[in-house]
C-alpha positions, 0 to 999 in steps of 0.5 A, a space after each residue: 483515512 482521508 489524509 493518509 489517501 492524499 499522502 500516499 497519491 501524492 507519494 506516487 504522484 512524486 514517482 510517476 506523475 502518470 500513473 495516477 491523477 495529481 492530488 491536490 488536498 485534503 482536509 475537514 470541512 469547517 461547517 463539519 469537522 467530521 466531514 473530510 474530503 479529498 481533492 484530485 485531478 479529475 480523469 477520465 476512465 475507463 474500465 475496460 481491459 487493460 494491456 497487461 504489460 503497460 500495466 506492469 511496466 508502469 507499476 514496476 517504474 513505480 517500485 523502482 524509482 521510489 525511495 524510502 525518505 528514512 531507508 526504512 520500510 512503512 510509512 509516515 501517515 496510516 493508511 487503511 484498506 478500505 475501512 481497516 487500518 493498515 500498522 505502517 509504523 518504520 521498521 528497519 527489516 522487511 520480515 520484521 515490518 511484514 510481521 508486524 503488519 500481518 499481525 496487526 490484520 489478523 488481530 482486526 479479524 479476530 477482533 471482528 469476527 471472534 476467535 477461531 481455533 483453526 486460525 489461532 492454531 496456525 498464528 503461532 507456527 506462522 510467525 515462528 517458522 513460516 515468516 523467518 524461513 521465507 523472508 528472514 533469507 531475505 535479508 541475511 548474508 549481506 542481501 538487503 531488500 529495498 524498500 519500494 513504494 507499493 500500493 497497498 490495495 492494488 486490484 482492479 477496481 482500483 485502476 483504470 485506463 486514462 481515456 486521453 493517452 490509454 495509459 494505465 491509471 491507479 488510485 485509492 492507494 493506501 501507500 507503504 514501503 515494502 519488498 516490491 512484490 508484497 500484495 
């Protein structure tokens, strides 16, 4: 979990050095080696509202000036939302990644939660017509998406406003490469 942080924020970091405080490691303790941590720039903060357009620009800046370092779309270090584990593995297509991931959430949720016949009467017509009729245009008669680096758990508690310049900060990422408006 912790390595896939320090990955992700230092992806970002590589991007847009301002929008998040520069990671420095991460590891295990050796007195612990169940123990990790994560070490970054500490920044100061605040909660306070943020300016809506500095934050877009600042996010957009991110999809656009990433590039995927295979072409591909995921990533090279699971990452997890909160507890769960988000499924990162490369894939060439967005609908096919987009597919993959939503179904390895849902199989944690039923995992979790047990099985639901309303949810399960909706999984199959949601990835045999639901997900190729939006997305699958996507990515036919010659158009392409480009994968962009996203944040992969991206709402407010885990932004900020830097305290020094009043710039828009993110953190707790959870990093994949995906259509620049997935989450």
């Amino acid at each position: 979990m912790v390595h896939g942080e320090f990955e992700s924020m230092k992806e970002i970091y590589k991007v847009a050095p301002d929008f998040v405080p520069k990671p420095v490691a991460w590891g295990t303790y050796e007195s612990s080696p169940n123990t990790s941590f994560f070490l970054c720039e500490f920044r100061f903060m605040t909660d306070e509202t943020r300016d809506p357009v500095q934050f877009a620009v600042s996010l957009s800046k991110l999809h656009q000036n990433s590039t995927s370092p295979n072409g591909k779309f995921g990533f090279g270090t699971t990452t997890y939302a909160g507890n769960l584990p988000q499924l990162v593995e490369w894939e060439n297509s967005w609908e096919k990644f987009f597919a993959k991931s939503l179904r390895h959430a849902l199989d944690l949720e039923i995992q979790a939660k047990g099985r639901d016949p309303e949810l399960e009467a909706l999984i199959q017509p949601l990835f045999d017509k639901v997900i190729p009729r939006l997305l699958g245009p996507l990515e036919s008669d010659g158009r392409k998406v480009k994968p962009s680096l996203v944040h992969g758990d991206l709402w407010h508690a885990n932004s900020g406003i830097g305290m020094e310049d009043g710039k828009p900060l993110i953190f707790d990422a959870c990093c994949f490469y995906a259509h620049n408006e997935c989450w």
